[in-house]
C-alpha positions in Angstrom: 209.6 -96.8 -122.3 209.6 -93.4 -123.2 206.1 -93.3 -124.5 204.1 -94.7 -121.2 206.8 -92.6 -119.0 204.9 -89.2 -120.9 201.5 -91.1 -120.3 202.2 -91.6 -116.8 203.1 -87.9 -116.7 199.6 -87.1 -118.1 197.8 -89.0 -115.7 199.5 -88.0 -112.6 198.8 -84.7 -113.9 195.4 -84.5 -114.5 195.2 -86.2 -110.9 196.5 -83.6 -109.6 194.6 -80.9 -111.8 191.5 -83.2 -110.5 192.7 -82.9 -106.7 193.0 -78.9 -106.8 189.6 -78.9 -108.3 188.3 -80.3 -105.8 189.8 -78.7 -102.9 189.0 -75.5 -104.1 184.8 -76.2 -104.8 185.0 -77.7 -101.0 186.8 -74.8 -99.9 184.7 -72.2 -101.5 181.3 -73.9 -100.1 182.8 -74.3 -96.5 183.6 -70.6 -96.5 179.9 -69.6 -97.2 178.3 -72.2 -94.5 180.8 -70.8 -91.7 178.1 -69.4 -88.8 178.0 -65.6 -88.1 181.2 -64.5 -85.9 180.4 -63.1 -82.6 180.2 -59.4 -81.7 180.8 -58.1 -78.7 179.5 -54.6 -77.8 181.0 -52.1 -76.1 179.7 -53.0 -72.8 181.4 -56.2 -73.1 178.7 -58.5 -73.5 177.7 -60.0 -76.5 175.5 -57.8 -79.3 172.6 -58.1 -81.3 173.8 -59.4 -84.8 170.3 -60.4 -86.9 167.1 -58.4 -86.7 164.6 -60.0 -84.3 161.1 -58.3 -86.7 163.3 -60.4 -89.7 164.0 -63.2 -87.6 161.8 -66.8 -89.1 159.4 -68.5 -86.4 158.1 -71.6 -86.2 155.5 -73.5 -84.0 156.0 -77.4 -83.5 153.8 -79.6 -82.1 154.4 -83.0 -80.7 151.9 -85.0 -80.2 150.8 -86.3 -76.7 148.5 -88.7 -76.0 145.4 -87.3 -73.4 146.6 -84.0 -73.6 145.2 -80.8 -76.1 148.1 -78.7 -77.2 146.6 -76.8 -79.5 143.2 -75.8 -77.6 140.5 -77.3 -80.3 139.2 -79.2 -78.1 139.8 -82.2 -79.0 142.9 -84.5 -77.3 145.7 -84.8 -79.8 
């Protein structure tokens, strides 16, 4: 009795050792996905936060049939 009362000790343990693990790596990589907080300037409105000459662009074309979107030409 005594002997599976320790191993069930163990186990329960390294459950719980297991558990804290794991709340702590999901806690950790929530915290550095969180979005930006806002910033209000002193006008009361909200301010400028990123730098709109560092900011990434991208073009996206859909296409549509009988109509030229990107000017070749050609209908896309």
């Amino acid at each position: 009795m005594r002997g599976s009362a320790s191993r069930l000790a163990v186990v329960a343990m390294a459950i719980c050792a297991g558990a804290f693990a794991f709340t702590a790596a999901s806690a950790s990589a929530s915290a550095a996905t969180d979005p930006p907080a806002i910033t209000i300037g002193p006008d009361g409105e909200t301010a400028p936060v990123f730098s709109y000459a560092d900011a990434i662009r991208e073009r996206v074309f859909i296409p549509v049939p009988g109509d030229d979107q990107d000017g070749d030409g050609i209908t896309d």
